[in-house]
N, C-alpha and C positions, 0 to 999 in steps of 0.2 A: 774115675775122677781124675782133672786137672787136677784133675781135682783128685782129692786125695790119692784135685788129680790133681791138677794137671793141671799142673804146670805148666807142667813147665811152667811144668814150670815157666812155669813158666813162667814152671815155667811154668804142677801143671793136669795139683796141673793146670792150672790154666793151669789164662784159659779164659779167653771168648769175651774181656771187655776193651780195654784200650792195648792195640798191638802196638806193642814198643818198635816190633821190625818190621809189621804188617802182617800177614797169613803166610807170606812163603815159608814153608819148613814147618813154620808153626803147627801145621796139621798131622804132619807126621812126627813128630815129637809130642803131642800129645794120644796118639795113637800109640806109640812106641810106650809110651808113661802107663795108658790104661792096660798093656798085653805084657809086661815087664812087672807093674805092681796090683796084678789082679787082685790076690790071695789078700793083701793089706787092707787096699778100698773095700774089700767084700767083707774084711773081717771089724772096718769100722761101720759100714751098715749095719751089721748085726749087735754092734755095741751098743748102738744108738738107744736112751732109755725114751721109747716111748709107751706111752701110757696102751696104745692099739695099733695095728698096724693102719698104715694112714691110706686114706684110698685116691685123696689128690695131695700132688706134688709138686713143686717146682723148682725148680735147678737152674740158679741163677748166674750165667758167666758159664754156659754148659760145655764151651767148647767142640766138638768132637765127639762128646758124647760118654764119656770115659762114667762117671756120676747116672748118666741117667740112665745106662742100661743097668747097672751095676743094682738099681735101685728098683727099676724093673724085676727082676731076678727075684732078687731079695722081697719083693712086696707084689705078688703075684696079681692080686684083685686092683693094684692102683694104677694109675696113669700120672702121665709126667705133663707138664709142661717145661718144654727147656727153652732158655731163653741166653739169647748171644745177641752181640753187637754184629759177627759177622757173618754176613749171608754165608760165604765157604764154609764155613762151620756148620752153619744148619743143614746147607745141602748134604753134606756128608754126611752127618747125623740124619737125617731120613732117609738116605739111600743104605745106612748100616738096620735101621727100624722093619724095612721094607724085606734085608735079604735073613733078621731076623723073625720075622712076620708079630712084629709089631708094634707096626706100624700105626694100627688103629687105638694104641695104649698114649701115643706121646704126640704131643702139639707143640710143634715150633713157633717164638715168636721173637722176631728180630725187634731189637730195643736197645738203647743208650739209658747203664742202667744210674745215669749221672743224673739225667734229670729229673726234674722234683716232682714230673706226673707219670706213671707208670701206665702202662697198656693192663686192661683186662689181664689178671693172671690167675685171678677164679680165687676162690678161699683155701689157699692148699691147708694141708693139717703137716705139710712136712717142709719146710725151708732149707734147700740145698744149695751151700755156698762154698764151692772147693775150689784153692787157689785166684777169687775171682775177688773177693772183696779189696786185695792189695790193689787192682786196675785201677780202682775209684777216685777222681779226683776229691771228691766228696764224700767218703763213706760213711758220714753220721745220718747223711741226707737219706740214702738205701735205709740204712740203718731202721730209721724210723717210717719208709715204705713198707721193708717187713713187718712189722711192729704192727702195722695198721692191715696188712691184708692176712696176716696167719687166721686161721681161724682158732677161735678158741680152745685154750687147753692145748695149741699147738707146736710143734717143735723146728727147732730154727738150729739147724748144724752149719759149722763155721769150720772149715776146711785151710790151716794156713802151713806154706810151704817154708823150708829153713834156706831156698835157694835151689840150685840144679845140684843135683847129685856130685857126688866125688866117684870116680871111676877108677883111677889109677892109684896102684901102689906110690906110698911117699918116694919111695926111691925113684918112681919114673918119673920121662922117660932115662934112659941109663947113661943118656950123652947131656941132660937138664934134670935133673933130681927135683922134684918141689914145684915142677911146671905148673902142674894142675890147679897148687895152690897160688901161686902168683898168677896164674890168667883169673882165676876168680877174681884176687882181690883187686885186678885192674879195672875190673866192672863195678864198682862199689861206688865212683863217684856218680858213673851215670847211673846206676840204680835206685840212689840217693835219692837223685836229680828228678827221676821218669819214676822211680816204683816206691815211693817214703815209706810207704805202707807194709813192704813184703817184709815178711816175717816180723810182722807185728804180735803183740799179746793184744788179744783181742777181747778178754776176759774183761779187763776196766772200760772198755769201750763200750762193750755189751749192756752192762749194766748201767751205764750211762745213759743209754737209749732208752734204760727202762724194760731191759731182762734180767731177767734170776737163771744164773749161770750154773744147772742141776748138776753139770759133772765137767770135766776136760779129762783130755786123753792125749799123751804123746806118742805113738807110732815110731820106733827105731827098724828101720830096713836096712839089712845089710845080706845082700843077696850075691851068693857068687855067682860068676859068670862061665867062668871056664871058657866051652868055645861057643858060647849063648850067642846065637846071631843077632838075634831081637837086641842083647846088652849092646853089643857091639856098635850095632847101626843107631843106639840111645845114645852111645855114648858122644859117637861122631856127630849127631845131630847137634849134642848139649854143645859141646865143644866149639863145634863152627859158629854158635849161635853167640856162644863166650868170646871168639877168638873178633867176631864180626864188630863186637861193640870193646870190648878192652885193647886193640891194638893201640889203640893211641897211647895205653901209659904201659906197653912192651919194651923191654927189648928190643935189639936186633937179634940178639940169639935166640932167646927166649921166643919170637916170632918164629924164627926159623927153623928149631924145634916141635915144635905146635904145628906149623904149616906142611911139617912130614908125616905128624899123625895123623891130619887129616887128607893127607893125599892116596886114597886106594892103592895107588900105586907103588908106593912106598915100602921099603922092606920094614918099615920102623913105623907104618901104618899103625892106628889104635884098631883097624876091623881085622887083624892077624896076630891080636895078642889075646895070648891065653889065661891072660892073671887079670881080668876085668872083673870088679864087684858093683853093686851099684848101692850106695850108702849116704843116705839121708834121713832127716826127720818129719813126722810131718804132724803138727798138735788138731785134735778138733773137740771143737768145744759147746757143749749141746745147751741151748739155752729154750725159756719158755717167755713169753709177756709176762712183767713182773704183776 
C-alpha cells in the first residue's frame, strides 16, 4: 500500500487519485514505499478485524499496486479489484500481477473516484483505501459510494499517511542542520492548498457517513537504513518530489544544500549516506456500515 501505502505518499502511499505532480516519479516512490515498508502493510492486513476472510475486494486509489498484492498474499481464495485514476498505474500493476502469476485474481478499473457515479465494482466484503482517500476533492461523496457498494457485514479499511517520511538525522545535512525539516514545512502551504485532507482523522468522518469505527490502529515505522539502497533511492525520490514543490518558500542556502543531496554526483549526495532511517506514521482505521 500507498498505501499503507503509498503514498507517498504520497505520498503513498498513494496513491492513484488526483496527481499533484502527475505520474513522473510517482511510480517509483510508490514502488519504493511498497519494497521499504513491506513487513508494516503485511502486518496491517493481518490486523484487520474481519468477521472471514473476504473473497472480493477492492482497493481504491491502488496506485502501483503496493495494497493489492499485499492483500492478495494475505487473502489467498480472494480477488482484487484495483481501481486508479491513472492508466500508468494500472499498466504497472498488471504487468507486476502477470510476472506474479496473478494475474487472473485482480481486475483493473480506471475511474475518477470524485465522481458521484462509480463504475461496476462488484460487492466487495473488503474496502481498501490507503493513502487515497486524502486525493478527494469530495470525500464525503466516496464516502457514501462505499457505504452503498460494501456488501453486508462488510469492512471498509482507511489507510492515512502523516506526510513523506523523515530520512535524515536532525543534524543533517552537517553544512544545514534541520534541512529536512524545513523543506517539509515549505510544502505545507501547497499541501494545504492541493491535499486539505492528508493526514486527516478520519474516524469522525467515517461515522459521519454512517460507519461504526470497530478499531483504529497507529503504525510507528522507524527503520534503519544503514547502506539500504531501496532507503536510499526513497529517500531521494521523497526529497526531489519535496524540493520540486517547496522551493518557492527556500532559501538560497537551504536550496543549495538540498540540491547537493540530490545530486548523485555529489560527495554530500543523500544515495552515499550511511545514517539513512526511514520514520513515519501511518493510522488505519477499520470501520463497518453502521
Amino acid at each position: 500500500m500507498t498505501s499503507a501505502h503509498q503514498h507517498t505518499p504520497h505520498h503513498g502511499g498513494s496513491h492513484g487519485h488526483h496527481q499533484e505532480h502527475g505520474d513522473s516519479g510517482q511510480a517509483e516512490i510508490l514502488d519504493l514505499d511498497a519494497e521499504v515498508l513491506a513487513e508494516h502493510i503485511a502486518s496491517i492486513t493481518a490486523w484487520l478485524p474481519l468477521k472471514s476472510a473476504p473473497r472480493q475486494i477492492a482497493d481504491l486509489g491502488c496506485g502501483t499496486g503496493a495494497g493489492t498484492f499485499a492483500l492478495l498474499e494475505r487473502f489467498p481464495e480472494a480477488h482484487v479489484t484495483a481501481v486508479d485514476a491513472s492508466a500508468g498505474h494500472l499498466q504497472l500493476l498488471r504487468e507486476k500481477a502477470c510476472a506474479r502469476g496473478v494475474q487472473d485474481r485482480v481486475r483493473t478499473v480506471q475511474a475518477d473516484l470524485d465522481t458521484n457515479h462509480w463504475p461496476d465494482f462488484g460487492t466487495p466484503d473488503l474496502v481498501w483505501a490507503s493513502a487515497s482517500m486524502h486525493h478527494m476533492a469530495h470525500p464525503d461523496h466516496a464516502l457514501r459510494s462505499v457505504r452503498e457498494l460494501l456488501a453486508p457485514g462488510g469492512l471498509f479499511a482507511v489507510v492515512e499517511l502523516d506526510g513523506f517520511p523523515r530520512f535524515l538525522p536532525a543534524d543533517a545535512p552537517e553544512n544545514r542542520p534541520g534541512l529536512e525539516e524545513r523543506a517539509h514545512a515549505a510544502t505545507d502551504s501547497f499541501h494545504a492548498e492541493h491535499v486539505p485532507h492528508r493526514g486527516a482523522d478520519w474516524g469522525p468522518v467515517l461515522t459521519a457517513a454512517g460507519f461504526t469505527v470497530e478499531d483504529e490502529r497507529t503504525i510507528t515505522v522507524n527503520i534503519e537504513g544503514n547502506r539500504n539502497e531501496a532507503i536510499g533511492r526513497y529517500a531521494h525520490g521523497s526529497l526531489k518530489r519535496i524540493r520540486d514543490t517547496g522551493a518557492p518558500a527556500l532559501g538560497p542556502e537551504d536550496l543549495t544544500a538540498l540540491d547537493e543531496l540530490l545530486d548523485a554526483d555529489s560527495p554530500r549526495s543523500i544515495l552515499r549516506r550511511d545514517d539513512l532511517a526511514v520514520r513515519t506514521e501511518r493510522t488505519v482505521w477499520a470501520a463497518r456500515r453502521a
